[in-house]
C-alpha positions in Angstrom: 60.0 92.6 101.7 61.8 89.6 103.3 64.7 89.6 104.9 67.5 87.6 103.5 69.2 84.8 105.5 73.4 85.0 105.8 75.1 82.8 105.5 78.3 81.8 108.2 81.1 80.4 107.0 83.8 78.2 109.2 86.0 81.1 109.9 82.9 82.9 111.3 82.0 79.9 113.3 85.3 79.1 114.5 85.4 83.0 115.7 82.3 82.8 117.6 82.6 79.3 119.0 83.4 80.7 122.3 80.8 83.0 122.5 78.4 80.2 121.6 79.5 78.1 124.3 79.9 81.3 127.2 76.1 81.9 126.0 75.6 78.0 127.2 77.2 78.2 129.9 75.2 81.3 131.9 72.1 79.1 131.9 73.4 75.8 133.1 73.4 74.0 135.9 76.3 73.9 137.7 77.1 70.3 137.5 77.1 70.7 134.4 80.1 72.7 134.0 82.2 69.9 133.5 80.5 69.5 130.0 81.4 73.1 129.2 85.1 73.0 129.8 85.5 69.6 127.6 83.6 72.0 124.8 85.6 75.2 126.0 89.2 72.9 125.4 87.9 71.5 122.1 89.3 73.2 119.1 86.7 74.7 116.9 88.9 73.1 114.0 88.4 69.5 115.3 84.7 70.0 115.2 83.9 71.7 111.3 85.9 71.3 108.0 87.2 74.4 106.2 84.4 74.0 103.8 81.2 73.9 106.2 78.7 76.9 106.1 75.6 77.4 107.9 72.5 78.9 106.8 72.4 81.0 109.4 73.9 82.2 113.0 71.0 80.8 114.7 71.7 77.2 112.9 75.2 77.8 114.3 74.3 78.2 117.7 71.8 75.3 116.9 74.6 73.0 116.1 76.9 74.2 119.4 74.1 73.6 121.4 73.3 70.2 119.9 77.1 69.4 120.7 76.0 69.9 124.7 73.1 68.1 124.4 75.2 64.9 123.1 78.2 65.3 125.6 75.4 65.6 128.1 73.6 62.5 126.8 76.6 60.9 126.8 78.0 61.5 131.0 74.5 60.3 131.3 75.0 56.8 129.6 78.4 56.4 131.2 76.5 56.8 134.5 73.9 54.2 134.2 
């Protein structure tokens, strides 16, 4: 038997995007904090349309932690 992926849709995501981003932050770096308080003050809304899903909470977390990995990217490029 295989087990069946669920699906999230954007109300889900929008309810767990804090949770997403606290799980983020308890394994960064601290100078890296500043990174998680411009995702902490941006509204969920802002980031998905009402008609996004995802596959799967994992893809979810995927995509939260892809939106770190850009900001990050992108202090970075302002630096140099």
């Amino acid at each position: 038997m295989t087990k069946k992926a669920i699906d999230m849709d954007a109300l889900e995501f929008i309810r767990n995007y804090p949770f997403y981003i606290s799980e983020i932050e308890q394994v960064v770096k601290p100078e890296l904090l500043p990174v998680i308080e411009e995702l902490k003050n941006t509204d969920p809304h802002d980031i998905i349309s009402p008609d996004c899903w995802f596959v799967s909470e994992t893809q979810a977390r995927g995509y939260v932690l892809n939106l770190f990995l850009n900001k990050c990217k992108e202090g970075n490029n302002r630096k140099e």
